[in-house]
N, C-alpha and C positions, 0 to 999 in steps of 0.2 A: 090618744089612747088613755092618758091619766096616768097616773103612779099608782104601780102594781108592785108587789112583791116578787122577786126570783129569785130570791132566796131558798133552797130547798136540800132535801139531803141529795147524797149521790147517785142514791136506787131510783129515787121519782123522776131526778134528771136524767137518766138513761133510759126510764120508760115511755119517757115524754118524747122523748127525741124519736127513740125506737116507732111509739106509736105515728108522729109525722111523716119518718120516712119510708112508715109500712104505708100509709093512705097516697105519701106522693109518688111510692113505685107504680101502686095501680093504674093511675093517671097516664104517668111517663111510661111505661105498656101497652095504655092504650094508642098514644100518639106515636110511640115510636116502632109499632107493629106496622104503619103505614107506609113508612119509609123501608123497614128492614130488610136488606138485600138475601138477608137467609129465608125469608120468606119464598126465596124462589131458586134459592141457589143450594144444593146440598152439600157445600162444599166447608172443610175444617176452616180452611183460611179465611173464606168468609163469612164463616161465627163465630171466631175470635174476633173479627174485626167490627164487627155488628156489637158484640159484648164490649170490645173498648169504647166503642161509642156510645152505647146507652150508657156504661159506668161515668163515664165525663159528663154528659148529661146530667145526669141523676147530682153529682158533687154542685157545676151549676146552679141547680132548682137550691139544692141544701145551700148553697154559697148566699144566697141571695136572703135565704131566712135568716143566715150567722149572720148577716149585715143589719137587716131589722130586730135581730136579738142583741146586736150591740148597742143601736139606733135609743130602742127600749131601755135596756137596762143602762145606758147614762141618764136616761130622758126619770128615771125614777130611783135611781141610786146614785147618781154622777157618776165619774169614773176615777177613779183613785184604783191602789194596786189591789185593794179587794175586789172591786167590781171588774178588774181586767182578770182578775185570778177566775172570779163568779162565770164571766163571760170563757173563759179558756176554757173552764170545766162544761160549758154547755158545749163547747166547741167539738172538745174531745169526747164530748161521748155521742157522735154520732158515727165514729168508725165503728164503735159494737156495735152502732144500730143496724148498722150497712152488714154487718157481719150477722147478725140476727136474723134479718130478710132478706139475703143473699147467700150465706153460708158463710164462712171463712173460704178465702184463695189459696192457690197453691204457696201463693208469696203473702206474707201473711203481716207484713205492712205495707200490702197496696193498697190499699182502703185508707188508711189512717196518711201515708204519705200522699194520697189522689184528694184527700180533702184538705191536709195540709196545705197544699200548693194552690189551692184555690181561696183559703182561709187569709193564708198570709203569702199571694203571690210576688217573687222575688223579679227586680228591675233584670232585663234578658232583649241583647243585642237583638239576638234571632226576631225576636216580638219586632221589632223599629221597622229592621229590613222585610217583615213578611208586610206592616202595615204601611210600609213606603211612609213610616214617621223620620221628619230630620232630627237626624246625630243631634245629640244636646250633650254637654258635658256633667260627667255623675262623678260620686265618688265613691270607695271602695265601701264604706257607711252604707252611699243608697242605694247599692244592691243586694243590703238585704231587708230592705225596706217594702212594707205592704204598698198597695195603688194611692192609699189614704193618704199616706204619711210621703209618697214622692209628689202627688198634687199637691201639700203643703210646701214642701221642701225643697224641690226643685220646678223646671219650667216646665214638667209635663204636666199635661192638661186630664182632666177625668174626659174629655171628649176623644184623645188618644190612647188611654190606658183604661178601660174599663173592664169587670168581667167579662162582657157579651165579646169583646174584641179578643179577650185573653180565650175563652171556651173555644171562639172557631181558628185560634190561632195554636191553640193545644190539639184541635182535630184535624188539623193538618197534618199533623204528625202521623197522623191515621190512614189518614183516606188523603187523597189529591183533590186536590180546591184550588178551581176555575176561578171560580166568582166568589168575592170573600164578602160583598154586602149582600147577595143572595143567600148566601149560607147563614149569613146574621140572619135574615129571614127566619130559618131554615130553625134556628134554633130559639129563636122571641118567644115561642110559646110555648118553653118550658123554663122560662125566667119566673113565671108566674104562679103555676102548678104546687109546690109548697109554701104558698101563703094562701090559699083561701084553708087550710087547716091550722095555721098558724095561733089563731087565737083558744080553739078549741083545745087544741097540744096544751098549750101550755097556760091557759086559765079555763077554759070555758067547759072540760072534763075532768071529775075527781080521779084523784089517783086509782081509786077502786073501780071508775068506768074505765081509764086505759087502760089497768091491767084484765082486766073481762074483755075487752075488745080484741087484743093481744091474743089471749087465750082462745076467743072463739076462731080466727085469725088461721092459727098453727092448728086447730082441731081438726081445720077443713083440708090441712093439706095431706 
């Protein structure tokens, strides 16, 4: 990529985000209109559960950008506690974003807690036993440590602990999963879906075209 600046105020970094996760809902809409059981079902129960599931989705796609926005911003600033502070503040403003082009929830840190936990996923027994991973010994430290910092620090491996494993292991919670490397399937192609806007978010459109875009965006709704 080269070294870029991410340096910015706090408004451009919420419009940036904002504007990403306005382009990657679309996306995640249209792929996930094909699966959605309320498509056929008119039932409450199963559009809450349809809506838990796109919202885990959706944190996902966003999970996958905070990790190439971290990737980035060491790769042209290092990482010292400014650029962790730099990288927190991109982090956190994509609950307004989600609340922007979603609305706000009834609970009204679902958003910011459903991306936290995907931000900085916490080490969790349940995980081991869903993925049939062997007991390894942790300490009370690295549970609350992200995937990053337990593949350094302990013997779990990124091929055991990854997001795509954590996402169908959080939609279990959801829905009942049969098949858990089918479901990986099931969800691979929206690992992707907020990075082909990635570079446009956050260099390749002036602050004045995201916010026009935004604007025209909300005009239509």
């Amino acid at each position: 990529m080269g070294k870029k600046n991410f340096y910015r105020d706090d408004v451009e970094i919420l419009m940036r985000c904002w504007w990403l996760v306005l382009k990657t809902s679309k996306t995640a809409k249209s792929l996930f209109s094909l699966t959605a059981a309320s498509n056929w079902f008119n039932d409450e129960r199963i559009i809450e559960e349809d809506r838990g599931r796109f919202f885990e989705l959706m944190a996902y796609s966003i999970s996958i950008v905070m990790d190439k926005l971290e990737d980035d911003i060491k790769e042209s600033h290092g990482w010292k506690d400014s650029e962790y502070d730099l990288h927190l503040k991109y982090s956190l403003s994509f609950s307004p974003a989600f609340e922007e082009v979603f609305g706000v929830p009834e609970d009204k840190n679902f958003f910011s807690a459903l991306i936290q936990s995907y931000w900085n996923p916490n080490y969790d027994n349940d995980y081991e036993e869903f993925w049939d991973i062997p007991e390894i010994e942790v300490t009370k430290e690295d549970m609350n440590k992200t995937f990053g910092e337990l593949w350094r620090d302990t013997e779990i491996s990124e091929e055991d602990y990854n997001l795509h494993k954590y996402c169908t292991f959080r939609m279990s919670k959801i829905i009942r999963i049969t098949d858990q490397e089918k479901f990986l399937d099931y969800i691979k192609p929206y690992s992707n879906i907020g990075l082909p806007y990635y570079d446009d978010a956050f260099f390749g459109l002036s602050k004045t075209k995201i916010a026009r875009e935004i604007g025209k965006a909300y005009h239509k709704r």
